[in-house]
C-alpha positions in Angstrom: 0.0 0.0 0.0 1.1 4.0 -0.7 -0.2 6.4 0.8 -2.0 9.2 -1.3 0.1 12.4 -1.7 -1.3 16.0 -1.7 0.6 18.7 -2.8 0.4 22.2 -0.9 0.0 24.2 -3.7 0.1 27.7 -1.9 4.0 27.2 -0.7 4.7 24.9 -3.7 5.2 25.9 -7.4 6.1 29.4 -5.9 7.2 30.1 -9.5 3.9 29.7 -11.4 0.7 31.5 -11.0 -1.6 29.5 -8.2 -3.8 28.3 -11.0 -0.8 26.9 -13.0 0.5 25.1 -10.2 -2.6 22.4 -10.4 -1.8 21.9 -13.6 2.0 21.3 -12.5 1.2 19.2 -9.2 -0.5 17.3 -11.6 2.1 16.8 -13.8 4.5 15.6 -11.2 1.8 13.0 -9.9 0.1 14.6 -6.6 -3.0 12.4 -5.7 -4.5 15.4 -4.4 -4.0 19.3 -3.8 -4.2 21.6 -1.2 -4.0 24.8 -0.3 -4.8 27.8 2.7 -7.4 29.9 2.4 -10.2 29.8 0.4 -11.6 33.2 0.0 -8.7 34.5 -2.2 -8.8 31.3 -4.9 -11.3 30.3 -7.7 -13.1 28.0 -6.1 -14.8 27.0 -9.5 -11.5 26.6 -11.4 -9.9 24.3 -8.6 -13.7 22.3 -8.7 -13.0 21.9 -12.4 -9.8 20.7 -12.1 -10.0 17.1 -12.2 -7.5 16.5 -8.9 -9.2 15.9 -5.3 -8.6 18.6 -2.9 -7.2 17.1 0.5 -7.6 20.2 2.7 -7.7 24.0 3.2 -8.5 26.3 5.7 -11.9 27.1 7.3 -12.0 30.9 6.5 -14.5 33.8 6.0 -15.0 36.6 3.6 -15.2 39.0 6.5 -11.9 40.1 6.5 -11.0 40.4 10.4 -12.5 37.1 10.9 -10.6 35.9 8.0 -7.1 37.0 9.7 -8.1 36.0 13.1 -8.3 33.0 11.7 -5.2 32.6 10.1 -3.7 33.5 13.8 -6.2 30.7 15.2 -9.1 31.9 17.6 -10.0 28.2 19.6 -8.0 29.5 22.0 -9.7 32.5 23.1 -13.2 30.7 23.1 -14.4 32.5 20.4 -17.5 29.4 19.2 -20.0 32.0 17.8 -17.2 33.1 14.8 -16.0 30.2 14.3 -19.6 28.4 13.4 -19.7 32.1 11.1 -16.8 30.8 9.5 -17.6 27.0 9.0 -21.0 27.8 7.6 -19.5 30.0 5.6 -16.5 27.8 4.5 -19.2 24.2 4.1 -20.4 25.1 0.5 -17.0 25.3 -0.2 -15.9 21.8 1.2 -18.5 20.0 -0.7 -18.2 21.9 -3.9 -14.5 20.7 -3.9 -15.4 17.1 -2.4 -12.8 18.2 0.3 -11.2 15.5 2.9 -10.7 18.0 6.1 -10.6 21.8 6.7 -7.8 22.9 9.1 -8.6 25.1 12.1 -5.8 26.6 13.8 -5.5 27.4 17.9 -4.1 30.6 19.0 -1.3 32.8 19.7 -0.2 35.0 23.1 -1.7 33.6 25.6 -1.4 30.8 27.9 -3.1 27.3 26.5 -6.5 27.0 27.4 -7.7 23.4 26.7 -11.4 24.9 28.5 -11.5 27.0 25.2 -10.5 25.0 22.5 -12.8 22.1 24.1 -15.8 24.5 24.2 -14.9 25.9 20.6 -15.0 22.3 18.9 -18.2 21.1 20.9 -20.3 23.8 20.0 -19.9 22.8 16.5 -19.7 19.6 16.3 -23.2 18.8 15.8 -22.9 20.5 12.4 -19.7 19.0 11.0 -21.5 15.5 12.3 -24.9 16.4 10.3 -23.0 17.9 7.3 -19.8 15.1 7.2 -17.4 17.7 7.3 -14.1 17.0 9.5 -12.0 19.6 10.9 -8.5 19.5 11.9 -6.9 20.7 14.7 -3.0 22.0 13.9 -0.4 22.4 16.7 2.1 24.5 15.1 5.9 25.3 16.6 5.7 28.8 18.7 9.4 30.0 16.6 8.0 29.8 13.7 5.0 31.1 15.3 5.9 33.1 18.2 3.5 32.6 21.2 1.6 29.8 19.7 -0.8 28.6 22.5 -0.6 24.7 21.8 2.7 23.9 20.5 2.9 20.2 21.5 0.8 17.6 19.8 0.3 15.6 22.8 -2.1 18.2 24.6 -3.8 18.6 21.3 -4.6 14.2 21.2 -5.8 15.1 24.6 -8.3 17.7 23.5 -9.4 16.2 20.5 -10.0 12.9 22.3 -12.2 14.5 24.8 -14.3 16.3 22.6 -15.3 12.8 20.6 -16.5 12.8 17.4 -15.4 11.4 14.2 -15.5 14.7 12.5 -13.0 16.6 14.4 -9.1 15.0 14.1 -5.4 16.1 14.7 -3.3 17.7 11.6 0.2 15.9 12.7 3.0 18.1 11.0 6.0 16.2 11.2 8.1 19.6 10.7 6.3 21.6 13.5 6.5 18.4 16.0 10.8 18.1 15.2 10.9 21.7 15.7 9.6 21.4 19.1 11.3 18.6 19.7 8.4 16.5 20.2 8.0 14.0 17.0 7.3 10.4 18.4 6.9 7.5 15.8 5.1 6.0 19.1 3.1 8.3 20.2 1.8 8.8 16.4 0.7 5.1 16.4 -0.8 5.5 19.4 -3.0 8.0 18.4 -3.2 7.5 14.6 -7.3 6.9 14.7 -7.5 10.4 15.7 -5.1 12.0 12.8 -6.7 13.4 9.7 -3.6 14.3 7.7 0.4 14.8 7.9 2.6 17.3 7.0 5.7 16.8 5.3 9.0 19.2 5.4 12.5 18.8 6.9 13.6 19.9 9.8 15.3 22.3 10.0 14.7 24.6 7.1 11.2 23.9 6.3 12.7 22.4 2.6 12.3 19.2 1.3 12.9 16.3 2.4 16.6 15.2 2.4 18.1 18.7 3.4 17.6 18.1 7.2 17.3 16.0 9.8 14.3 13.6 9.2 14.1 10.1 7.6 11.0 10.9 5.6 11.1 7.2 4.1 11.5 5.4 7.4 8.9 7.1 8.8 6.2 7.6 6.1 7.0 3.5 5.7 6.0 3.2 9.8 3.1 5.1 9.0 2.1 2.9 6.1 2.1 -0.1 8.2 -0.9 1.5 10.1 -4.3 2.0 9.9 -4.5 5.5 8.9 -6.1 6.2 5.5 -5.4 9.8 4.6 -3.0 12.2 2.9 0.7 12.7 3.3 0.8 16.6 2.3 3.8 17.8 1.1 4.0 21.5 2.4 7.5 22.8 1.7 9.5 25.5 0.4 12.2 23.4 -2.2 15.5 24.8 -2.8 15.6 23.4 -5.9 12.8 23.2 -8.8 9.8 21.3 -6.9 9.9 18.6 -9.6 12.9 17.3 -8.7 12.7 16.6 -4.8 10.0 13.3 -5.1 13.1 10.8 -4.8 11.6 10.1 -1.2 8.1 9.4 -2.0 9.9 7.1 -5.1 11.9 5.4 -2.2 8.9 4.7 0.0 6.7 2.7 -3.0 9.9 1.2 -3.7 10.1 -0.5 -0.2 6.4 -0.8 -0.3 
């Protein structure tokens, strides 16, 4: 078995216009695409592109809700914009057939699980009744200075608590070595409740085979599991994106 591959098309292909890059990420064999936000792309053009679209962002044409959100608002309790922002962002989902939509958590303040808890609950009976799964993304606080919930295992915590099918962990490999915090074991552990990895090295952020990580050991672990979603690759290449798929090559080889 290979896992499917998605191609973050809003960091990858920097050198083509965003529409172009589809065509590209097809060309160089993505299973799927995906991409951030939502409100600044053709959403009929990517619908009529013949390639499944993995995830995006949940997001909102009101702009200050729509930055807010790229910051992440869980955090700070804030339930009544962020059902704005899912029914807003659900026509969306299902126009593009979409697998998850990512939610982010917070920055400055200390972690409040209370929040993020309350936040997911309150709409959960809508991403039940509509099928729509949202992901929850710990990302590392120096990228992202002041990040509330840096650490994934808090995250499992929260997502396990709050029960429901429809809401899952975003596991980015990158973000996790950053912190220091990657575990192959804690990964298994929890991999019913992950909806979708992230793929760069650490460090840089480039692709895979300029740092630190053993991309093919570990995508290889995670193929001997039962989780059946994407492996998005979201980095920035330091050469022409085209030419750094040797470690997805090496995984199918040893599949």
């Amino acid at each position: 078995m290979t896992l499917p591959i998605s191609h973050c098309i809003d960091m990858m292909y920097s050198y083509l216009d965003f529409n172009d890059r589809i065509t590209e990420a097809k060309k160089y064999g993505a299973d799927a695409i995906e991409f951030w936000k939502w409100t600044n792309k053709d959403i009929d053009l990517i619908a009529k592109a013949d390639i499944p679209v993995s995830i995006f962002n949940i997001d909102s044409t009101d702009e200050q809700l729509s930055y807010d959100l790229s910051r992440g608002i869980l955090n700070a309790g804030r339930k009544e914009e962020l059902m704005k922002a899912l029914i807003e962002s659900i026509p969306v989902y299902k126009k593009l057939d979409a697998h998850a939509m990512i939610v982010l958590i917070g920055e400055h303040a200390e972690p409040n699980a209370e929040n993020v808890i309350e936040c997911l609950n309150f709409v959960k009976p809508v991403l039940e009744k509509e099928n729509v799964t949202l992901i929850v993304e710990p990302l590392n606080n120096i990228d992202r200075q002041g990040y509330s919930m840096p650490y994934v295992t808090p995250v499992f915590d929260i997502v396990r608590k709050v029960n429901s099918p429809n809401v899952k962990v975003l596991y980015d490999i990158y973000h996790q070595h950053m912190m220091k915090d990657f575990s192959l074991s804690e990964i298994k552990k929890n991999i019913d409740i992950i909806g979708h990895f992230h793929v760069a090295d650490c460090p840089g952020r480039h692709q895979p085979g300029t740092g630190e990580v053993d991309y093919v050991s570990i995508i290889s672990e995670i193929m001997h599991t039962d989780y059946d979603g994407y492996i998005g690759l979201e980095y920035r290449a330091t050469v022409p994106d085209g030419e750094t798929f040797s470690f997805v090559d090496e995984v199918k080889k040893n599949a």
